[in-house]
N, C-alpha and C positions, 0 to 999 in steps of 0.2 A: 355494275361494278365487277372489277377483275375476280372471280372467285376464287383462285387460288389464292388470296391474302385472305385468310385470316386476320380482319380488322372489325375491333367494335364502332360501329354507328357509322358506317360505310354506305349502308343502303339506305336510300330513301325511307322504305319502312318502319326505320329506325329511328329518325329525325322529325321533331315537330317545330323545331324554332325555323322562321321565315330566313334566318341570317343562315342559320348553316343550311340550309337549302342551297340558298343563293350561292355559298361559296362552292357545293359541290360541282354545281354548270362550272365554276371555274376549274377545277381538278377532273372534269371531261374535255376543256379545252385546253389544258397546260399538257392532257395526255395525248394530244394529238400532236403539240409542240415534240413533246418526247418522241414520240412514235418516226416523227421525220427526222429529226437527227439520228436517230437511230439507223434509220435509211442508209442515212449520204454518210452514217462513217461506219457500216456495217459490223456493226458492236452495242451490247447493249449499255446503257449509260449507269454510272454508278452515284451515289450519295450516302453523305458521312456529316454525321449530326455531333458536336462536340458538345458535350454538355458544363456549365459550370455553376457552384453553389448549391442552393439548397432542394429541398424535393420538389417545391412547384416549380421550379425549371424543371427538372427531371420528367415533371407530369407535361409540362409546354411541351418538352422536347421528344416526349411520346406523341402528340398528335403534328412534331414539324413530320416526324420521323415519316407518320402514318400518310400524310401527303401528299410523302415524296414517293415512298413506295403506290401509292395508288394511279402516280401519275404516270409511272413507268421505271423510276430508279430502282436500282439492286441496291441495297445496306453494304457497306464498305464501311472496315472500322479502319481504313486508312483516308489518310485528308489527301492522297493522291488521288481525289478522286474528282466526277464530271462535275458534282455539287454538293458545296461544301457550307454548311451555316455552323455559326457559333453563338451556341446563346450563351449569354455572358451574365455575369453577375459581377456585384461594385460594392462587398460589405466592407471587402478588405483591398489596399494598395495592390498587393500581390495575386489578385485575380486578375486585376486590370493588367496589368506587366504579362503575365501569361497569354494574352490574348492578344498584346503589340506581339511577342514574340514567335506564338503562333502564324502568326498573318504572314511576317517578314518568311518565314517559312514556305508559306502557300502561294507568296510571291514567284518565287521558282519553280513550283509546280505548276503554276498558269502559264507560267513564260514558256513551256513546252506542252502545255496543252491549251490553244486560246480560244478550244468550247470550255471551259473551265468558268462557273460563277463560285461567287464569295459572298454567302452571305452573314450579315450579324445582326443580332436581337439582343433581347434581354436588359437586365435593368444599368447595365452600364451604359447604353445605346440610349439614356433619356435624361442624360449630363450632356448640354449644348456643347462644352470645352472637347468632349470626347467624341464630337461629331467632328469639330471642326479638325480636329487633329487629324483624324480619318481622310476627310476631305483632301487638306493638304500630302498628307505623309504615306496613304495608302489608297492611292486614286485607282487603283483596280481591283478594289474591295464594288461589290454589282449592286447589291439589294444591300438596306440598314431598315431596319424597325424596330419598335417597341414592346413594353409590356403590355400597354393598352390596346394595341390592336392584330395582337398576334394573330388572334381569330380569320383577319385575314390573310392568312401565309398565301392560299390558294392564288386568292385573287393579285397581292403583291407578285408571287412565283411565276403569272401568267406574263405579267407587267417585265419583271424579270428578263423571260425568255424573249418576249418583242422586242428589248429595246439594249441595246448600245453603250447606254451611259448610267449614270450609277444615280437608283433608285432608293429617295432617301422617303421616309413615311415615318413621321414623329408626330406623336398627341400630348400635349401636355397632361390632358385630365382624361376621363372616360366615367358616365356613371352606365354603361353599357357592358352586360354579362351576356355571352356568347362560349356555351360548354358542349353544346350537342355537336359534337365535331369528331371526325374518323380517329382511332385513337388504336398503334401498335403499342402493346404492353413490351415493357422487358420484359416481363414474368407473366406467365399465364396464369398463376396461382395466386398470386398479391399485385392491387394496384392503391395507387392515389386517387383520393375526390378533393378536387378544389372545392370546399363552401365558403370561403370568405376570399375578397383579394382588399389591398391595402393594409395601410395602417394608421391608427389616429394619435399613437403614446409622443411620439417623436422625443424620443430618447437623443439628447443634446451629443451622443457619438455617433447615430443614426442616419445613415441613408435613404431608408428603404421608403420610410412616407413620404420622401420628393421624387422618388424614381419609380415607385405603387403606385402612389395617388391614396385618397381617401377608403375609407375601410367602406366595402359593398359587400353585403349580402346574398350569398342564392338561396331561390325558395327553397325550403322543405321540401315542397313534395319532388322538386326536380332532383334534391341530393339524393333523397330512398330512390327514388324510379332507376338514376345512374348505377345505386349499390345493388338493385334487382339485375340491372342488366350483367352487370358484372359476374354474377354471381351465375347467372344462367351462360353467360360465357367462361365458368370453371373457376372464377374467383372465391376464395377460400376465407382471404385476408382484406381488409382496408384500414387505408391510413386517411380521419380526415383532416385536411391541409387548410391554415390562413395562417396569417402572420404572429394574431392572436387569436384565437379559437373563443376564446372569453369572448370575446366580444362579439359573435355571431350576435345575428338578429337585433343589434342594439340601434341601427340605420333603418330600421322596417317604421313605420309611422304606427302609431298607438291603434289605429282601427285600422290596421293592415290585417287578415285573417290569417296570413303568413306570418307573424311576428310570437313566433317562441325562441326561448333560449339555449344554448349551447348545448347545457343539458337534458333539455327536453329533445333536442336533436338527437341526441346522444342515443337515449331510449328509444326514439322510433329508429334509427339507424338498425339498433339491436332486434329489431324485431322482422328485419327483412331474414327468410326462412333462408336456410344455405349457408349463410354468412358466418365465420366458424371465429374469427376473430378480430377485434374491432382496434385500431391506433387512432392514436391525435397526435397533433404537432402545431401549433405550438402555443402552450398554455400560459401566459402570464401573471406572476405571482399577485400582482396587485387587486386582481379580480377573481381569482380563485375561489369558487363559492362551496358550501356549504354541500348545497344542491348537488353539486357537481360531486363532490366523494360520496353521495349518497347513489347516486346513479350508477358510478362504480362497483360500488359494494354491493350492491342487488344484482349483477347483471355480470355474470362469467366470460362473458364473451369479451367484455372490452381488456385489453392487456395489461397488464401488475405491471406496468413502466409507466412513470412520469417525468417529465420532461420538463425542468422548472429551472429555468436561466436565473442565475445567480449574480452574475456581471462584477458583484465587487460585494463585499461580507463589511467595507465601512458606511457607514449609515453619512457620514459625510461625502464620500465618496459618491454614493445611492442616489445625495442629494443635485448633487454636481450632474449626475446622467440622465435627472428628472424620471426615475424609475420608479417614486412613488410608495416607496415603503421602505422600510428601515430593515436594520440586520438583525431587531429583535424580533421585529412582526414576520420575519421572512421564515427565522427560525423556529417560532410559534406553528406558520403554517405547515412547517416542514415534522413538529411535532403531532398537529392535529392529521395531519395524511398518515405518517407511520402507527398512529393508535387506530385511525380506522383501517387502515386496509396494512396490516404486518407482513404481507405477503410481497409489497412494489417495493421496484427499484425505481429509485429515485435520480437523475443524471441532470448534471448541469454545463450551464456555460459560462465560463470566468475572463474576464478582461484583465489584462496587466498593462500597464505604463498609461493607466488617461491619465491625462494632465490634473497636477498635483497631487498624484498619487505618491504618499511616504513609505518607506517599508514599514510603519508603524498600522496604515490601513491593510498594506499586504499582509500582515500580522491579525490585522483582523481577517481575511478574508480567511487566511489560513484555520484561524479559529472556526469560522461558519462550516469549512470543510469536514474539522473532525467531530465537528458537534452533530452536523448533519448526516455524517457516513454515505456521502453521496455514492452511487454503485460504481457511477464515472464520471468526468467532468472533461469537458471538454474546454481547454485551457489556450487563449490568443492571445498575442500582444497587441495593443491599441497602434488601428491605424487610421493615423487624419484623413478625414474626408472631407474632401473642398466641401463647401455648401452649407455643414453641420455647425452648430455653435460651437461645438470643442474645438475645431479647427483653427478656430481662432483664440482659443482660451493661451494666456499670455506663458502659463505653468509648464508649459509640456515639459515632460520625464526623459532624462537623457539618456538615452540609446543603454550604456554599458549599464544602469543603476537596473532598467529595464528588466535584463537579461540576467539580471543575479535573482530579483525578485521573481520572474519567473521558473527560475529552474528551483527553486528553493520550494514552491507554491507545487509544482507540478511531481517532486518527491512525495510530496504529502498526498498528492491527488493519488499520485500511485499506490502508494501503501492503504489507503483507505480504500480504497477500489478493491486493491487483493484479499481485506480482508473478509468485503462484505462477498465476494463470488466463495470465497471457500465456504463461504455455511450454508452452501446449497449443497454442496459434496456429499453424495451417496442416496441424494434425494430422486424419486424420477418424476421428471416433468413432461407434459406434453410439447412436442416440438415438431415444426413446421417446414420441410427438408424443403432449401433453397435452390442446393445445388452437390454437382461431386467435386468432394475437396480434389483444390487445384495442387496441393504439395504430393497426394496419396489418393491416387483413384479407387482405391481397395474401400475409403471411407467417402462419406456424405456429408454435410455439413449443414445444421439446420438452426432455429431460434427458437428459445423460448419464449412464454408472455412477458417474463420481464427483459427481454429483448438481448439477453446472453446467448453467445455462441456454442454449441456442443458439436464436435467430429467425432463420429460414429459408423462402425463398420456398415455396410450399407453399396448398394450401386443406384443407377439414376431411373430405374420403376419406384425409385421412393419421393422422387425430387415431386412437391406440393402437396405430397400425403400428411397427414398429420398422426404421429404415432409417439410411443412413449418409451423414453429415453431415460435409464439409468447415469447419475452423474457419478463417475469413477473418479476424475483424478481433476482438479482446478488447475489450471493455466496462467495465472492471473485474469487477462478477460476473456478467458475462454475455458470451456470443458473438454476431454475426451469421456464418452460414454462406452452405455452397449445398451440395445435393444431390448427390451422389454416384451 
């Protein structure tokens, strides 16, 4: 393997599953594809990975990224480049639109360069409508594939390079986990672990369990070995990643000897040496155990931020999304987390306009907000999803009613937000330098455990150091410090 790339699980050495073996023979023959074009147009070839949605695309899009570089491309953060993939995400209307509109774009950049491929992934890519759309309206789009078999980028990439005509690889299902795979971090300091893919709640606004597939489990011992290696590669931080996190290991069979739970995960996570701070993403209320804020509370290392989707504060509403718990139980658990652990921020995520929603629910939802004092809330307006029960739900919320209720809900989110970052003011916390701020090079800019921004004077010998930060002045979500 090329040594100048710094890439996790590049070598053989490093890889024990037969699949990603197999896929590397493919990224020593896609580099010899590269290596000749290279040749015949005496330049070297470039690749640009557009990312969209949430962090496990973010983590896919670390090992497309890691691929293409091992094959021969340079990183290009322009789509003017020799290859181009889009891994795409389908929660909301307006991803999908961004990625017609992308394309029609990169139309024109092929038509002057026609070594130029186009590829697209992700979970939008596994809606048949949005193939055939493809098909028809964007016939110089190269390669399409899925969620379920990204693992094979390598070997698709090869397919790719050989052939002419446009390379379509869709699975409907997969109970097949393939993670031992080359992997360029954005950040050398903090990465993502996939331990779960799918999901089983199928929330009636919900995509994501017809374009995931079924909730599967990785073993244990494979998630700690990944956060060993990580760690021995300079990693500082992890986040671990599924749709619901609760729900790890509930797919394992009863005398499976791999079959512990989220939180027992949790604790052996903590106990890999190195490892200086731990995240999760994403925890759902309905299963929110006990266990689990106990784990917490014992164990410093996991971060004072939780992450607990809200979606709607009316318990009719709750009922309508099949989310499985009410606005009373929701708020209970929001009381039982700030008694144990007084220290976390708490951040949610709010839907406005599903179908039949009155401004009298948005009244409630508005209520969950200030009773809860979320730290922040991350606030969308409801978009139909072919495929999903809402979509067809007779009720929908007309557009203008929408837009009053949400700018009304999102005052609230703001002020409750600004209140809770001021009462950290003049405290100093440990914080994790990302990067140097991009408005003022003179400062750095890093996170706390409860996942608050602070810019702090500072250069980039601090960027993945972890040091401690006086908070001076509140920003609403953000601090300026000084060094401690």
């Amino acid at each position: 393997m090329n040594k100048e790339i710094n890439i996790l699980n590049s070598n053989r050495n490093d890889i024990t599953d037969a699949e990603s073996l197999r896929q590397l023979e493919f990224i020593e023959k896609a580099r010899d594809y590269v290596s000749d074009k290279e040749k015949e147009l005496g330049r070297k070839l470039t690749a640009c990975v557009v990312t969209f949605g949430c962090q496990m695309n973010a983590r896919d899009s670390e090992k497309l990224l890691a691929i293409l570089r091992l094959v021969g491309y340079e990183e290009s953060e322009s789509e003017n480049a020799d290859f181009v993939i889009y891994n795409t995400c389908t929660v909301r209307d307006n991803a999908d639109q961004r990625v017609y509109g992308r394309l029609g774009a990169c139309s024109n950049f092929k038509k002057k360069n026609p070594h130029m491929k186009i590829a697209l992934c992700g979970c939008m890519m596994q809606e048949q409508t949005v193939i055939e759309k493809i098909k028809k309206s964007y016939r110089f789009v190269d390669l399409i594939f899925g969620t379920h078999n990204i693992y094979k980028f390598a070997e698709l990439l090869c397919t790719c390079l050989e052939s002419d005509r446009m390379i379509i690889d869709i699975w409907k299902e997969t109970d097949k986990i393939v993670e031992d795979l080359p992997v360029l971090r954005k950040y050398p300091f903090k990465s993502g672990v996939n331990i779960m893919f799918g999901c089983n709640n199928f929330c009636t606004y919900c995509i994501v369990p017809y374009v995931r597939g079924r909730e599967r489990s990785r073993s244990p011992r494979d998630i700690v070995r990944e956060c060993e290696k990580l760690v021995a590669d300079g990693v500082k931080e992890v986040m671990l990643l599924g749709q619901n996190v609760n729900s790890y290991g509930l797919d394992f069979k009863d005398d499976d000897p791999n079959k512990i739970s989220f939180p027992e995960l949790l604790e052996e996570v903590c106990k890999v040496e190195g490892l200086e701070r731990i995240r999760f993403m994403t925890p759902h209320p309905k299963d929110f155990s006990d266990e689990l804020l106990d784990v917490i509370e014992r164990n410093p290392k996991i971060a004072r931020h939780i992450h607990l989707p809200l979606q709607s504060g009316s318990t009719e509403i709750l009922r309508r999304m099949n989310r499985k718990y009410t606005k009373d139980s929701y708020l209970a658990l929001v009381d039982k987390i700030r008694t144990k652990l007084p220290d976390v921020a708490i951040t949610t995520d709010i839907i406005v306009g599903f179908p039949g929603e009155t401004p009298a629910d948005v009244d409630e939802t508005i209520d969950v907000v200030e009773k809860a004092s979320f730290d922040n809330a991350f606030t969308f307006i409801y978009s139909k999803r072919t495929g999903t029960p809402a979509a067809g739900f007779p009720d929908q919320v007309p557009e203008e009613e929408v837009k009053e209720n949400f700018d009304r809900l999102l005052k609230v989110v703001q002020e409750t937000a600004r209140k809770q970052s001021e009462k950290l003011t003049g405290v100093t916390e440990k914080v994790l330098v990302e990067s140097v701020n991009e408005q003022d090079s003179s400062l750095v800019t890093g996170r706390l455990s409860n996942n608050t921004l602070v810019h702090f004077p500072g250069d980039e010998s601090l960027i993945g150091e972890m040091v401690d930060v006086k908070l001076a002045n509140c920003h609403g979500f953000y601090f300026t410090g000084e060094r401690v």
